[in-house]
N, C-alpha and C positions, 0 to 999 in steps of 0.2 A: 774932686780932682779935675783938671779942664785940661780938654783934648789940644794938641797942637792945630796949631790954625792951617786950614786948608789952604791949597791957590786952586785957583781955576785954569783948566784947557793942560794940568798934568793929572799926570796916573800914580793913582797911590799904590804904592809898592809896599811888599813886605817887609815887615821889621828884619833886621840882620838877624838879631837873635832867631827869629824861629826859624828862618833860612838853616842857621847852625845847626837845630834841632830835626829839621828836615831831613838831611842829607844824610846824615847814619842810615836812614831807613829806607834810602830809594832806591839801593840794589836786592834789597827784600821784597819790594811790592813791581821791580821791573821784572822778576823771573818768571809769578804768572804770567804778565803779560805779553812775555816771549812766547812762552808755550803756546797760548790762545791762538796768536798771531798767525803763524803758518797757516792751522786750521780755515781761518777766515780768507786765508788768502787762494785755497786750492777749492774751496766753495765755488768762492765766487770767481774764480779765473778758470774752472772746467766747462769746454764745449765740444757737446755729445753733437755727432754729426746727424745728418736727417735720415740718412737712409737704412740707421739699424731700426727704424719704430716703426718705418714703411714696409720693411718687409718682415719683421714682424708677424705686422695686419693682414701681411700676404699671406703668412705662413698659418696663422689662424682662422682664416676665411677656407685655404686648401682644408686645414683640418676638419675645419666644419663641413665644407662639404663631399671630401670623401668618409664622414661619419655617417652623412647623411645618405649618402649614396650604399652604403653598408645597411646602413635602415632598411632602406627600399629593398633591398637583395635579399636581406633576411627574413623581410615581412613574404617579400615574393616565395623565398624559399620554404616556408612555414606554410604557406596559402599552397605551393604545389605539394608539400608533403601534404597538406590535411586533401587534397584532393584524392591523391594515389592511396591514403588510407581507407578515403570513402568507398574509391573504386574496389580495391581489393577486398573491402567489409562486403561490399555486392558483389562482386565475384565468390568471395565467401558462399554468403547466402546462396548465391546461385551451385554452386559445386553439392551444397549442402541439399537445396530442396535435391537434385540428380540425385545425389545417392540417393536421398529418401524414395526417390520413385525407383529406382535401380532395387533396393531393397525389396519394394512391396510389390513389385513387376518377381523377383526371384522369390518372394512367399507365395506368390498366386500360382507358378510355375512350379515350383515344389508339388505345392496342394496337388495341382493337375498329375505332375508326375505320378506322385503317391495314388491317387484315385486310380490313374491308368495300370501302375502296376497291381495292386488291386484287383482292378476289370481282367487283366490278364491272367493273373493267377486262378483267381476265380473261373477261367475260358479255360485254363490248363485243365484245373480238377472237374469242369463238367467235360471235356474232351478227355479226359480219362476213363469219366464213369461211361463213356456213350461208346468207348470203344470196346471197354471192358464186357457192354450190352450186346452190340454187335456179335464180340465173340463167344459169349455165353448164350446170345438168345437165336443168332443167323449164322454168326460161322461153324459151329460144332452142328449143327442139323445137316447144310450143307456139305460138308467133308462127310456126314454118314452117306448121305444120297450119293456123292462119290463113288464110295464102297460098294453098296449096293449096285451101282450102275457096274461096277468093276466083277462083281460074282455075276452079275446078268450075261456083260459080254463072256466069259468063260464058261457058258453051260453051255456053248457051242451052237444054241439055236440060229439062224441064217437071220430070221425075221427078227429077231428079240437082237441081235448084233447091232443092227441096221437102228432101229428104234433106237438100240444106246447110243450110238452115233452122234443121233438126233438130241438127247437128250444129252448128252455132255455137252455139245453147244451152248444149246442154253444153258447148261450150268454155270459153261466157260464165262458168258457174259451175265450173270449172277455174279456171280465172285470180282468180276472187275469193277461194276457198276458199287458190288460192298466195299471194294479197296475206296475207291473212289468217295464212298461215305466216309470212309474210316481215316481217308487224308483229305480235310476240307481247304478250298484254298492255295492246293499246289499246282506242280505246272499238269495242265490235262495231256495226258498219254494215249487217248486209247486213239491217235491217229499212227503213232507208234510203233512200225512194226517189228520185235526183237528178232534178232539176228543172232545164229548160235554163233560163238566165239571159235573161229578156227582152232582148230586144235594145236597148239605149240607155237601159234601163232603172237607175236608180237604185239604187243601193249600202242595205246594208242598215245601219242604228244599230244599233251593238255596244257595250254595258257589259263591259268588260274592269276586271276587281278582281284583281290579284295586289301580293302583298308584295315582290318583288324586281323590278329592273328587268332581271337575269339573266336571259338566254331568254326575253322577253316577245315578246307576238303585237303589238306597236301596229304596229310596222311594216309585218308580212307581212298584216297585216288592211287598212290604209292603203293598202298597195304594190295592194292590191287593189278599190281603190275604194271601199270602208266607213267610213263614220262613225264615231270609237272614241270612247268617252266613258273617261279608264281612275283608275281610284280605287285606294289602296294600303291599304287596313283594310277588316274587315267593314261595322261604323256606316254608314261612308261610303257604301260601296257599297250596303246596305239602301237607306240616305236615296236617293240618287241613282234607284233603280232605282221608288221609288216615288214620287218626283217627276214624273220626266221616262219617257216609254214610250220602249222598245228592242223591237229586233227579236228579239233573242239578248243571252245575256246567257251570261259565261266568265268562272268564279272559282274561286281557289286552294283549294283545301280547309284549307289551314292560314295563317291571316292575322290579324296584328296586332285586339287589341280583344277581338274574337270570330271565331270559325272558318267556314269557308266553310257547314259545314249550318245552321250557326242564319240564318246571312244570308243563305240562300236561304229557310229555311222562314220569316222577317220577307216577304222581299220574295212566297214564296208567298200567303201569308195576303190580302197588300193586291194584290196582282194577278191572282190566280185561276187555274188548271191549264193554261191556255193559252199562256204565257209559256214558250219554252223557256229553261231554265237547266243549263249543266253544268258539274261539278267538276273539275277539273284537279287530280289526283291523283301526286306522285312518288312510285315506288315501289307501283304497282299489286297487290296478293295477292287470291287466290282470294275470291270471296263480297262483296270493296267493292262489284262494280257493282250487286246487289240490295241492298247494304245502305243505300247510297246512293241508288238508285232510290225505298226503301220510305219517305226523308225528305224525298222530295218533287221529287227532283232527276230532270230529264228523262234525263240521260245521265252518262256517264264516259270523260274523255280523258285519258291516261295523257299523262303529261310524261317527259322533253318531246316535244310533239306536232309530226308529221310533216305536211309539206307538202300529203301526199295525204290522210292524215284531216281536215286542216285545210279544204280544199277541197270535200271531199265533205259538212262540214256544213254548210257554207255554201252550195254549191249545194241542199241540200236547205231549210235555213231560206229561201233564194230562192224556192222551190218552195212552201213556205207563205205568203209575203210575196205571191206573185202570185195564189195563190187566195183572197185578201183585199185586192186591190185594187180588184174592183170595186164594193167598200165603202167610206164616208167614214170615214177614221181621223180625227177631232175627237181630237183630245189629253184624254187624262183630268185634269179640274180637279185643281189641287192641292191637297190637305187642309190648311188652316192651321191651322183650326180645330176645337176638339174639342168637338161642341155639344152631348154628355153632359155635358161638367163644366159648362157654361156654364149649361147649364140646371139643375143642381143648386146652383150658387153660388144661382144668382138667388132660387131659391125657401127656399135655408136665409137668405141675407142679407136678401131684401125686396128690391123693386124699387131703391127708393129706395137704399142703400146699395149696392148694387149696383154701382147706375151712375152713385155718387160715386167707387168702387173704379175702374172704368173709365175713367171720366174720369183718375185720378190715373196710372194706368198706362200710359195713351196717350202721356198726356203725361211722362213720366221714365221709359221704358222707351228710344226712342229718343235719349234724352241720354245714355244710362246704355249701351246699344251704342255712341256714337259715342267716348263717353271709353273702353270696351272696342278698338276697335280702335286709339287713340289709343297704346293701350299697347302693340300688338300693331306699330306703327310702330314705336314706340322699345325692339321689343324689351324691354319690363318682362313675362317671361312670367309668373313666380309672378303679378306682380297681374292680369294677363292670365286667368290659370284662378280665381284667384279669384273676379272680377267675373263670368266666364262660368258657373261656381257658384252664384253670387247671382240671377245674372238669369235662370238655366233655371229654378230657384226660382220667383221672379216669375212669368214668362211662364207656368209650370205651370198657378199659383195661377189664371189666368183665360183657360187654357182656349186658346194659343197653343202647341200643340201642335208645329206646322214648327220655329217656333224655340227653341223649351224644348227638342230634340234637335239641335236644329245645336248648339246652345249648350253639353251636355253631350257632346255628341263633340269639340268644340273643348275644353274643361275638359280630359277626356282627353287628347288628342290633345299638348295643351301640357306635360305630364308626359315624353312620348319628346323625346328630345334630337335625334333624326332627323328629326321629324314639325314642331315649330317654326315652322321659313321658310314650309312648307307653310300650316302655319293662319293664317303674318301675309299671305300670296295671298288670302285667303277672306276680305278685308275687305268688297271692294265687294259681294260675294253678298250676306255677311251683312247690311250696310245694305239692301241689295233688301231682302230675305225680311223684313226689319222694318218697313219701309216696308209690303210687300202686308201683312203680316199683319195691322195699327192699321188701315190701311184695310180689310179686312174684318172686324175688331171691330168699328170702329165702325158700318159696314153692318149689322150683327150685333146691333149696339144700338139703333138706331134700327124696327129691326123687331121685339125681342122684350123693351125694358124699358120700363115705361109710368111716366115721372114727370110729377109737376107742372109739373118747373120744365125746361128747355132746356139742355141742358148742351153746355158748350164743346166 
């Protein structure tokens, strides 16, 4: 079959017919191509601006480098914890060897204790058997020679009297020189002269200062008709001894605050060389009784002290009490006041200011101890030493000497956890001694500040 003849410079077109066959189908294959269409068109027609992918890169770069910087801070923070672990593992170690030698320092201490009690008890039981010899092998011989001396004097002979005379002397100092064996270590007596006790006569005031209640004299001093005043610190006992005058005066050589030599050489000072005072010493060695003598102190009683040393100084203190009785004992005024510093205030301040400071003090000094003991009621001690701090301050400042040292031994005093109950007893004193003291400032003021005007 032969094709229709071409021409040249046309376009061959499609037959009608398949055009006809066409066209049924070309709203079927135009629907995909609608769908697609949009698609391609919002492709390629979207323009993303520049500056969301620039900050972005900003906002990733920050992250990165505050992660990084978080790095650093936790490595840092990891590096100072492992330092303070190391530190306190050596502190550790170090707290740890301390105890260890705290430890083996308190076994070696022990041991010692244990050995010395010991040494002592064993010093007890041969000072028992040696007394026990004494009286069995020297004192019962001599109490017969006694006797015997006693039937000699009563046969009436002139000359055989006379000879017993003689012969009870030396007995006398027999028998002292055995005491003297039989108490090794106490205070020596035989310069001691006893003095018989008036008859109906009056007991003597005794300052008695020891730190323990352990083997104290109040009793055996009491049981014996004496007035005891008894104080448990140095301070205290200073204070007390130049308050108030004693007869005799017995204190510990080792006592809370400060020690027995400084609180006798205080209470020496303000009372003068006629005061007896002596040390009660445990454990007596070679050379204490001069060494103690050379700081002032009358004598040396070895603890714990015996019946019969106890006695024999007190009949001798009796023996000086009665050759001063026929003297008026006036009680020595109390010292409130310290009229060196008053008298230096006055002339560095000016009258006038002076004794507007005065006036201020009179009056808030006494408020100022009452809320002090206020505290010392309810047990508040810290504000208790503090206030007493404050106010010995004050009181210093103008020259209330009594109680600027009550008030610093109380301060102290409120620190020991023993001592406490004691200072909140010393309210009412306290208020006294505050009371005398305003009143003789202001006596004080009235005679040596001269202002214009009248102060309250």
């Amino acid at each position: 079959m032969n094709s229709p003849p071409s021409h040249p410079g046309r376009t061959r077109s499609a037959p009608r017919h398949c055009l006809r066959r066409i066209a049924p189908a070309a709203p079927a294959l135009a629907a995909p191509a609608a769908r697609a269409a949009p698609l391609q068109v919002s492709l390629t027609e979207i323009q993303l601006p520049l500056y969301w992918p620039a900050a972005l890169g900003v906002a990733l770069l920050l992250a990165s480098g505050i992660a990084i910087l978080l790095g650093i801070r936790l490595r840092r923070t990891i590096e100072d914890s492992d330092d303070l672990v190391e530190s306190l593992r050596s502190d550790n170690r170090s707290v740890y060897r301390q105890l260890q030698a705290y430890h083996r320092e308190l076994s070696a201490r022990e041991r010692d204790l244990s050995e010395a009690r010991e040494t002592i008890e064993q010093q007890r039981r041969e000072k028992a058997d040696l007394q026990a010899t004494i009286d069995h092998r020297l004192r019962r011989p001599l109490d017969a020679v006694h006797s015997t001396l006693n039937l000699l004097a009563r046969s009436g002979d002139e000359g055989a009297a006379q000879r017993v005379s003689i012969a009870r002397r030396q007995l006398q100092t027999g028998l002292q020189a055995l005491d003297e064996i039989r108490h090794p270590g106490e205070q020596e007596v035989a310069t001691v002269k006893p003095s018989a006790v008036p008859p109906g006569g009056a007991g003597l005031k005794v300052l008695l200062v020891e730190a323990s209640a352990e083997g104290s004299l109040l009793k055996p001093l009491e049981a014996r008709g004496h007035r005891v005043q008894r104080e448990t610190d140095g301070i205290d006992g200073a204070d007390a001894a130049l308050r108030d005058r004693f007869d005799l005066i017995l204190l510990d050589s080792r006592l809370p605050l400060i020690d027995g030599v400084e609180a006798a050489g205080r209470i020496r000072r303000g009372s003068g060389p006629e005061l007896p005072i002596f040390a009660m010493v445990a454990g007596l060695r070679p050379g204490d009784r001069e060494r103690y003598r050379a700081r002032g102190l009358t004598g040396v009683l070895s603890r714990p002290v015996s019946d019969d040393r106890l006695q024999q100084l007190l009949k001798w203190t009796l023996g000086r009490a009665r050759k001063s009785a026929g003297r008026e004992r006036r009680p020595r005024p109390t010292r409130l006041l310290n009229n060196s510093t008053l008298m230096r205030q006055r002339d560095t301040l000016g009258h006038l200011p002076f004794a507007e400071l005065l006036s201020d003090r009179t009056a808030s000094l006494p408020r100022k101890v009452t809320a002090l003991t206020s505290a010392l009621t309810g047990r508040h001690w810290l504000d208790a030493a503090k206030m007493a701090r404050a106010l010995s301050a004050s009181a210093d400042e103008i020259g209330l000497e009594a109680i600027a040292a009550r008030l610093r031994s109380l301060s102290a005093r409120l620190s020991i956890d023993s001592e406490r109950e004691y200072c909140r007893h010393q309210r009412t004193e306290l208020l006294k001694l505050m009371r005398s003291s305003v009143q003789q400032l202001k006596a004080w003021r009235e005679k040596n500040v001269h202002t214009e005007r009248t102060l309250e």
